[in-house]
C-alpha positions in Angstrom: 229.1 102.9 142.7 227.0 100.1 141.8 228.9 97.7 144.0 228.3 100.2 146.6 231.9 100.6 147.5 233.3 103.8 149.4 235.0 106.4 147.3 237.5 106.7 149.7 238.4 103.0 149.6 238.4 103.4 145.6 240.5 106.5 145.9 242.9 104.5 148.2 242.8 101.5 146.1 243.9 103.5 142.6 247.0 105.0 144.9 248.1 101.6 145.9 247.7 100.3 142.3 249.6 103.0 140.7 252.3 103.3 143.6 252.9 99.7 143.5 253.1 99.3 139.0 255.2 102.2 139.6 257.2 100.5 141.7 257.5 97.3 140.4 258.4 98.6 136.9 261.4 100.9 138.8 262.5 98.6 140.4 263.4 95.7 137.6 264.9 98.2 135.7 266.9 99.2 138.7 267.8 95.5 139.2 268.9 94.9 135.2 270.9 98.2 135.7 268.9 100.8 133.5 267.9 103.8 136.0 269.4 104.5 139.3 266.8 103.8 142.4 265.5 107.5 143.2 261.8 106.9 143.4 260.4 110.1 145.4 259.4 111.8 141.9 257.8 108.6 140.5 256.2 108.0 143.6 254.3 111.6 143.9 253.5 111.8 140.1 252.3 108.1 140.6 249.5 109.3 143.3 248.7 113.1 142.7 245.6 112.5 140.4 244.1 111.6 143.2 244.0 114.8 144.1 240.9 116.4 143.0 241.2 119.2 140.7 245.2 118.6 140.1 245.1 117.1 136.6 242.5 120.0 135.3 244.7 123.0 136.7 247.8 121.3 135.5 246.7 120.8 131.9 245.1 124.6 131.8 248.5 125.8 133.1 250.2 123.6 130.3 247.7 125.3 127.6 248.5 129.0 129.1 251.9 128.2 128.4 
């Protein structure tokens, strides 16, 4: 905020970041053999706390339980 960036820019920023570590990581351990190279679930867990409100209802559902 002090840089006066967009929050949307941020937002999209912080998804690209975490896609692409995400990736990355998968991806050398696909090459030296240790996991296969299914990446839809990495990919969706890697963005969805960017969605507002998912991480709060998650961990209250987690505590119900």
């Amino acid at each position: 905020l002090g840089r006066q960036y967009q929050h949307f820019f941020t937002w999209m920023v912080c998804g690209v970041v975490a896609s692409g570590v995400y990736m990355s990581i998968v991806s050398l351990l696909h090459v030296t053999g240790a996991v296969t190279g299914d990446h839809q679930g990495g990919i969706i867990s890697a963005i969805l706390f960017l969605i507002p409100g998912f991480p709060m209802v998650t961990s209250m559902l987690d505590l119900a339980r």
